[in-house]
C-alpha positions in Angstrom: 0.0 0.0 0.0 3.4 2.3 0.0 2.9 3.2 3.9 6.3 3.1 4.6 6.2 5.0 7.4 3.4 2.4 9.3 5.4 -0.7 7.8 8.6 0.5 9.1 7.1 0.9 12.6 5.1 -2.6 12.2 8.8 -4.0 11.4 10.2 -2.2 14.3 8.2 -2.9 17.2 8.0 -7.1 15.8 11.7 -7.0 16.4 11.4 -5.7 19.8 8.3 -8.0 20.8 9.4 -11.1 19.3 13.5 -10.6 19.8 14.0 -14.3 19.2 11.1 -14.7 16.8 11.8 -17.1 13.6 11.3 -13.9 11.1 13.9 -11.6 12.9 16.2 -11.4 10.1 13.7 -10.9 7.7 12.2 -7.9 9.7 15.0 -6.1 9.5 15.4 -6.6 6.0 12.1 -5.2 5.6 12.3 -2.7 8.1 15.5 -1.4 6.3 14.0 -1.6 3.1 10.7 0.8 4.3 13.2 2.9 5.6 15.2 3.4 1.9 12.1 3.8 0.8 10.4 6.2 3.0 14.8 8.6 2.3 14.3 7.9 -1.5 10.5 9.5 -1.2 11.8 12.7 0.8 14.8 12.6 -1.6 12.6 13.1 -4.8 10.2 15.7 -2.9 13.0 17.4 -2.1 14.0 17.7 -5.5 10.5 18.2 -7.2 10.3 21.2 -4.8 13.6 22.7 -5.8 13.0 21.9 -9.6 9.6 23.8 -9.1 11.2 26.5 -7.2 14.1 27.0 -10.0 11.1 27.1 -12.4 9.7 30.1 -10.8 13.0 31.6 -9.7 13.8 31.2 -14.1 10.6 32.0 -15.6 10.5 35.5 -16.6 7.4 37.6 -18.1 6.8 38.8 -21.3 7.8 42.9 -19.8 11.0 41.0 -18.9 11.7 39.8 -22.1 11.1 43.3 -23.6 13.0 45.3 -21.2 16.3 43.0 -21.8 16.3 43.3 -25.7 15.5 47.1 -25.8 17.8 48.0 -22.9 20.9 47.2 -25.9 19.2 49.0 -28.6 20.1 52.3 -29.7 17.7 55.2 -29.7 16.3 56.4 -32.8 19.1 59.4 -33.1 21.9 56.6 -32.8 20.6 54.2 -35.4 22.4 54.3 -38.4 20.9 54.6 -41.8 23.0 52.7 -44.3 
């Protein structure tokens, strides 16, 4: 159901009830595995949130766009007729 959060505490507290319990080893290994998962889920909202923020931090408007073209050109008086 890709509660890692809930299956990593299920996989905790089994260790800690059952510390001699037949599936020991294998909840670790899962508990280990939620927790990758749960780091590689704030890893990639991490990075959606800075790609979105670099998006908005980039995106300029149309005025923008304007002003940094004209800024270079010359005024009427400096253009030069062939």
């Amino acid at each position: 159901m890709k509660n890692f959060t809930a299956a990593a505490n299920v996989f905790a507290r089994t260790q800690e009830l059952f510390p001699d319990g037949k599936y020991l080893s294998l909840a670790k290994k899962w508990e280990r595995e939620a927790n990758i998962a749960i780091s590689e889920r704030i890893q990639m909202k991490n990075l959606q949130e800075d790609n979105q923020q670099n998006m908005i931090d980039n995106k300029s408007s149309s005025q923008d766009v304007i002003d940094f073209f004209e800024k270079d050109l010359p005024v009427e008086s400096e253009k030069v007729i062939p």
